[in-house]
C-alpha positions in Angstrom: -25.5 -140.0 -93.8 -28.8 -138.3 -93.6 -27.7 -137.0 -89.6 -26.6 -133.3 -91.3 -30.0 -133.2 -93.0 -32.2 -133.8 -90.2 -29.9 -131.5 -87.9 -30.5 -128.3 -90.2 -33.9 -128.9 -90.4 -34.4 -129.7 -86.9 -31.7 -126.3 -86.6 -34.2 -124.2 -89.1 -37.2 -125.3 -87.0 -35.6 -124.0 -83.8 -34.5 -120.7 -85.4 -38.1 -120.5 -86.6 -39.3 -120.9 -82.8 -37.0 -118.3 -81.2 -38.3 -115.8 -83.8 -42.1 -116.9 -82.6 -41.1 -116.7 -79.2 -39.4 -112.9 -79.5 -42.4 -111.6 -81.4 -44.6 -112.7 -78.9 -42.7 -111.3 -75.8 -40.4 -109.1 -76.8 -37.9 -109.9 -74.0 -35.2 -110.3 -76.3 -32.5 -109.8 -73.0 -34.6 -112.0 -70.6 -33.7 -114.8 -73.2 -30.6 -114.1 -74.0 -29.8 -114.7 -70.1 -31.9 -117.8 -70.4 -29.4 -119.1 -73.3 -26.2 -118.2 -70.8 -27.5 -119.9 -67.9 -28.6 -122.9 -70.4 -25.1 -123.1 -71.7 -23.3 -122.4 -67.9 -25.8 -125.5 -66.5 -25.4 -127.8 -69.2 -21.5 -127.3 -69.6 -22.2 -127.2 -73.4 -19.4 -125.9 -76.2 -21.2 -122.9 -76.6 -19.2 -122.6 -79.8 -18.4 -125.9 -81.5 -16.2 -126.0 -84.2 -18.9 -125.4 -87.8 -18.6 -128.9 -88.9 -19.6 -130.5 -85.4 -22.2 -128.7 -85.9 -23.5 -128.6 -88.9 -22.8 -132.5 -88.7 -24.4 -132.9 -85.3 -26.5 -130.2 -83.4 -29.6 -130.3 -83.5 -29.9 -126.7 -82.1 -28.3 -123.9 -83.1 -25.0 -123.1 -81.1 -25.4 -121.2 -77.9 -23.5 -118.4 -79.1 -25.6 -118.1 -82.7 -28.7 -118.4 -80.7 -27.2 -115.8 -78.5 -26.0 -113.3 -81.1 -29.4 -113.8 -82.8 -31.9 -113.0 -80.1 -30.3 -110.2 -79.1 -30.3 -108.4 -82.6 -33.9 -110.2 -83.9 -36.2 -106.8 -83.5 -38.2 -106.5 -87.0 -40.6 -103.9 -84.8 -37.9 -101.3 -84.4 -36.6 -101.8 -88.0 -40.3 -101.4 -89.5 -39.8 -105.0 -90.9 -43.1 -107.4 -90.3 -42.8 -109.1 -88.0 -44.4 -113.2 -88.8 -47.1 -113.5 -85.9 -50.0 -111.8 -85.8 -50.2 -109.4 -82.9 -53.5 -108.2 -81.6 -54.3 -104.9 -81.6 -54.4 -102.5 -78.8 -58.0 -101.4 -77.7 -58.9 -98.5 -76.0 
């Protein structure tokens, strides 16, 4: 019963990461590729149907997490971004 609770928080976690790890590198394509080669390996359903997963992934779907790292860029939209950067010397 509790399985779709602890997947969308373990899913909000994971969401939470991939925004870290973008803001930190920037290499918003490089991981994108990462998630196609992830979801070619592990012969995944890289879209299950919503209530599979919502019921059972722990992980956002290959696709979402796709879609999602390939449009996250708060630094082009002015937005702030959630990690501190350090700033440039020189």
């Amino acid at each position: 019963v509790l399985s779709p609770v602890s997947a969308g928080i373990s899913r909000a976690m994971e969401r939470e990461a991939d925004k870290f790890s973008l803001e930190l590198t920037r290499l918003n394509q490089p991981m994108a590729t990462a998630f196609i080669k992830l979801a070619e390996d592990s012969k995944v359903n890289p879209e299950p149907h919503p209530f599979i997963e919502f019921w059972r992934y722990s992980h956002p779907s290959l696709n979402k997490r796709i879609e999602f790292v390939l449009d996250y860029k708060p630094w082009e939209r002015t937005l702030p971004e959630r990690i501190a950067r350090p700033v440039p010397r020189g």
